[in-house]
C-alpha positions in Angstrom: 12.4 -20.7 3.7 12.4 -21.9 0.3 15.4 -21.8 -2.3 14.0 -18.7 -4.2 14.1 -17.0 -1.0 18.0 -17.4 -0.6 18.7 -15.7 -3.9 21.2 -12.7 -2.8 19.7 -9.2 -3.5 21.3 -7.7 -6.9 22.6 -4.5 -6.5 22.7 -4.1 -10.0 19.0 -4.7 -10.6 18.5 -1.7 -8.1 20.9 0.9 -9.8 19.3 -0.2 -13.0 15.9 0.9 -11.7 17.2 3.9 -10.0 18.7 4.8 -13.0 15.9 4.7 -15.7 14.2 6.9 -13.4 16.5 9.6 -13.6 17.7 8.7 -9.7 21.5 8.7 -9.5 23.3 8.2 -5.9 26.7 5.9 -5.0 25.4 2.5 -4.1 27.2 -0.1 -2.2 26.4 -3.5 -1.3 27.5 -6.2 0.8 26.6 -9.9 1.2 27.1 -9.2 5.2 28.1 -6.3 7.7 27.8 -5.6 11.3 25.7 -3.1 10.7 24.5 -0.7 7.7 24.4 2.3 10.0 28.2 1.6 11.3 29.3 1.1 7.8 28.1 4.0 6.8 29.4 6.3 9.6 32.6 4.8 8.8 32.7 5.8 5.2 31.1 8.9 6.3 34.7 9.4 8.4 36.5 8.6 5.0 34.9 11.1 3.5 32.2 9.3 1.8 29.6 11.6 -0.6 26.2 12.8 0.4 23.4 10.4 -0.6 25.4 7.4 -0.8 23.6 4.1 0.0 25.0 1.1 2.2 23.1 -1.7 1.5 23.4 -5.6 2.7 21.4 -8.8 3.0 22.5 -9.7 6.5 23.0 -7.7 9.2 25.1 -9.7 12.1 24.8 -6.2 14.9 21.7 -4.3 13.3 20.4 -1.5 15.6 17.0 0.0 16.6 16.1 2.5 18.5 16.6 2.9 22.2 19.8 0.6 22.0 17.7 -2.5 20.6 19.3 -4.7 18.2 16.8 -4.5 14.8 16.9 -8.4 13.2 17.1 -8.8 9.7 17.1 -12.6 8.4 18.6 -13.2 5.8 18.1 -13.5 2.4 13.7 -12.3 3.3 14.6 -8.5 4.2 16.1 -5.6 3.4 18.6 -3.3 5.3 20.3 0.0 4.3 21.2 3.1 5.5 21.6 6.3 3.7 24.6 8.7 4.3 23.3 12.4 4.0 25.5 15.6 4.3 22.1 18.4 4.4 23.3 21.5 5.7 20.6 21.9 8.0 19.8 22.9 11.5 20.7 20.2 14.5 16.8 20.5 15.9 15.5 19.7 12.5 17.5 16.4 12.2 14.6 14.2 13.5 12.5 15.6 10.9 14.8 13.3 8.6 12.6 10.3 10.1 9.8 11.3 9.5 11.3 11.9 5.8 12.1 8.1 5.6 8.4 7.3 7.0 6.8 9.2 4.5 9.9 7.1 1.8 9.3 3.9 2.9 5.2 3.9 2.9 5.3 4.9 -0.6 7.4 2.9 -2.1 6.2 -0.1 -0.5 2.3 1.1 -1.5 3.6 1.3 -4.9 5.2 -2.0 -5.5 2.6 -4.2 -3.4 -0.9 -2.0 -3.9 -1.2 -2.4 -0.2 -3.4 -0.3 1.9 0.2 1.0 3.9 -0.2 3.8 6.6 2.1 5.6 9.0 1.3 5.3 12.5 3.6 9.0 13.5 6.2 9.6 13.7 7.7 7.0 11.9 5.9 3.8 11.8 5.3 2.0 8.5 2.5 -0.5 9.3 -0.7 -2.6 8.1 -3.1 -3.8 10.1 -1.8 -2.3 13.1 1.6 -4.4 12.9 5.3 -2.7 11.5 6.5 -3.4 8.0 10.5 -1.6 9.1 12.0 0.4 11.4 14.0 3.6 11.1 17.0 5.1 12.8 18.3 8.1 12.2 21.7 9.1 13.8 24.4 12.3 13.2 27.9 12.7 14.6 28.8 15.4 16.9 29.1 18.3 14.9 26.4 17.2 12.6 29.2 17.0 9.5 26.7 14.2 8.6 23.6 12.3 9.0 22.2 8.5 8.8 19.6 7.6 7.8 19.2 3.6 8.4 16.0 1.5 7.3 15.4 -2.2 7.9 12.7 -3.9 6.1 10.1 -7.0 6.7 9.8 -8.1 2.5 9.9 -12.1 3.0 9.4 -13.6 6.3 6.7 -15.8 6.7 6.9 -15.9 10.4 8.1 -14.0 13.4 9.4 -15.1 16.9 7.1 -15.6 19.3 7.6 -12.2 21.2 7.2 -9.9 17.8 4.1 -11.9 16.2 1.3 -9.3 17.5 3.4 -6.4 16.3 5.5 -7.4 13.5 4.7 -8.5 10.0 5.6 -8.7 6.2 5.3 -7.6 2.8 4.8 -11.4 1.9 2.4 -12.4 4.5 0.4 -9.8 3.8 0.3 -9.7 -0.2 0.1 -14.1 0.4 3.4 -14.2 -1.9 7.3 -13.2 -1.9 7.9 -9.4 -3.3 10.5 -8.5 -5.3 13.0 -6.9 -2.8 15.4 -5.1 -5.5 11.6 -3.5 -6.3 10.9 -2.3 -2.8 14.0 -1.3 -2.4 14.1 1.0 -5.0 10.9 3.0 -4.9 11.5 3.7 -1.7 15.1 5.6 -2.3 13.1 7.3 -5.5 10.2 8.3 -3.3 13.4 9.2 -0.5 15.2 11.4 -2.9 12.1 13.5 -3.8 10.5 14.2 -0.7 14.3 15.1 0.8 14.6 17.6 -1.7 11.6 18.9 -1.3 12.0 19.0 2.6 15.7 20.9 2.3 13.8 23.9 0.7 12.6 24.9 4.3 13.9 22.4 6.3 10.2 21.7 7.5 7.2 19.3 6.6 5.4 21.4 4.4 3.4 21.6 1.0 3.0 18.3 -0.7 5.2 16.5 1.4 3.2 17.2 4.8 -0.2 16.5 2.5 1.3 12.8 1.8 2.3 12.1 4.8 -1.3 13.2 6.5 -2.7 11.1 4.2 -0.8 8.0 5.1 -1.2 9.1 8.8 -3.1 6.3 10.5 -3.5 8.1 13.7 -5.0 10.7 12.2 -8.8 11.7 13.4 -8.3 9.1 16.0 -8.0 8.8 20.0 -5.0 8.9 21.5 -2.8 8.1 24.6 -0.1 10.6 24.9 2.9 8.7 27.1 4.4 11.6 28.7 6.9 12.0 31.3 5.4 14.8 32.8 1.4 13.1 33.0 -0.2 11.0 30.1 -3.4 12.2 28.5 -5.7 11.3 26.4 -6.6 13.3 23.0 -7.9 13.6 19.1 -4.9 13.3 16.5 -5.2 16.0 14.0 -2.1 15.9 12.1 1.3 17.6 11.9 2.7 20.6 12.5 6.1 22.0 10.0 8.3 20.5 12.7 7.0 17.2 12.3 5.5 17.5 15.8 2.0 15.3 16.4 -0.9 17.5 16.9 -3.4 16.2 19.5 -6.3 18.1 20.8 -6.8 17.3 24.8 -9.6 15.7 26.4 -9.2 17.7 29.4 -9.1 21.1 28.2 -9.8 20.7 24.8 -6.3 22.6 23.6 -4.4 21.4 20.9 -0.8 20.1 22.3 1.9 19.7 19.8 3.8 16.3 20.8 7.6 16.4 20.4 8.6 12.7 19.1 12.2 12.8 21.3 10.3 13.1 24.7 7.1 11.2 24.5 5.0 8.1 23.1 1.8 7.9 21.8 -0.6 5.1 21.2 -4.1 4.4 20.0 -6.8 3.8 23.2 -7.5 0.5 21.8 -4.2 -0.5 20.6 -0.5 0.0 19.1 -1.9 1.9 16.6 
């Protein structure tokens, strides 16, 4: 890692951007936190407002999904998790995700120019390897909603175990990317297709279209990892409820894939 690459992200740089496009939302920062989900949740508890954003360069306790710890070097990515208050129903929470897929693909297409999909539901990737992962997580009574992202800008190599799936903004463009950049087109691109999606609370209209569009398992074969027996299938898309669509090979009906229960991934590959 070279000296540039130590430089802390600037928080202020961020609101700046955010601000010049008409984007205004609380936005905290620290050098290092356990974990940007927990801090949030905690402010959430201390009454916190909606669409405040908890953002650090280090996360010592980061979390995936499934109870995995997410690792975030510091000073090469970013992490941050957004604290939402939606009044919205608890099965449509998970949609939220799918939001943040949609967020992140954009705003990273837009500050690198790089051919950026989403393999569903959430997947940002290139080249068949992931660019972040998302967690999404609500307390009991749903009083609130996070909405945590952590995301590969600057490392130029990956442990041994997470070099076939994993990669980076900057091994990919050949060069480091501006973090405070990706960091904020992806909250603009957040904070539009949210809006949009609290309308109906469904993945509809212009938001479903863009996300369809970025969809890389789209039009291709699939392997559906369900609990109940695998099959194999054609993506075709989404429904509203953010469900994968995926027309069987064995009877040729179109089965609408709930992302809570199963996996899905290509014949050939992760993708």
């Amino acid at each position: 890692m070279t000296q540039t690459d130590r430089i802390l992200l600037d928080p202020e740089d961020i609101h700046s951007r955010l601000t010049r496009e008409g984007v205004g939302c609380p936005l905290f920062y620290r050098q290092e936190i356990d974990s940007t989900n927990e801090w949030a949740k905690r402010a959430a508890a201390e009454g916190a407002a909606d669409g405040s954003v908890y953002l650090a360069d280090y996360q010592s306790a980061g979390k995936g999904r499934r109870g995995r710890t997410w690792q975030s070097p510091e000073g090469t990515s970013v992490s941050m998790s957004l604290l939402l208050r939606p009044e919205i129903p608890a099965d449509r929470i998970s949609m939220l995700t799918l939001i943040m897929g949609l967020s992140a693909a954009e705003g990273m297409k837009a500050v690198t120019g790089l051919d950026v999909g989403i393999k569903w539901p959430n997947d940002v990737v290139i080249g068949g390897r992931k660019l972040c992962g998302i967690l999404t997580e609500a307390n009991s009574l749903v009083e609130y909603i996070v909405v945590g992202i952590g995301i590969n800008c600057n490392m130029e190599a990956f442990p041994e175990e997470l070099s076939q799936t994993a990669t980076s903004l900057r091994l990919e463009m050949g060069r480091p990317v501006s973090r405070e950049a990706v960091t904020a087109e992806i909250l603009k691109a957040f904070y539009r297709n949210y809006e949009e999606f609290r309308k109906t609370c469904t993945i509809t209209g212009s938001v479903k279209e863009a996300y369809e569009d970025l969809l890389v398992n789209r039009d291709r074969q699939v392997r559906v990892l369900d609990p109940k027996g695998e099959y194999e299938g054609i993506s075709l898309g989404i429904n509203e409820m953010g469900e994968l669509l995926v027309q069987r090979a064995d009877n040729g009906e179109a089965a609408a894939v709930y992302a809570g229960e199963v996996s899905v991934r290509g014949i050939y590959g992760y993708v």
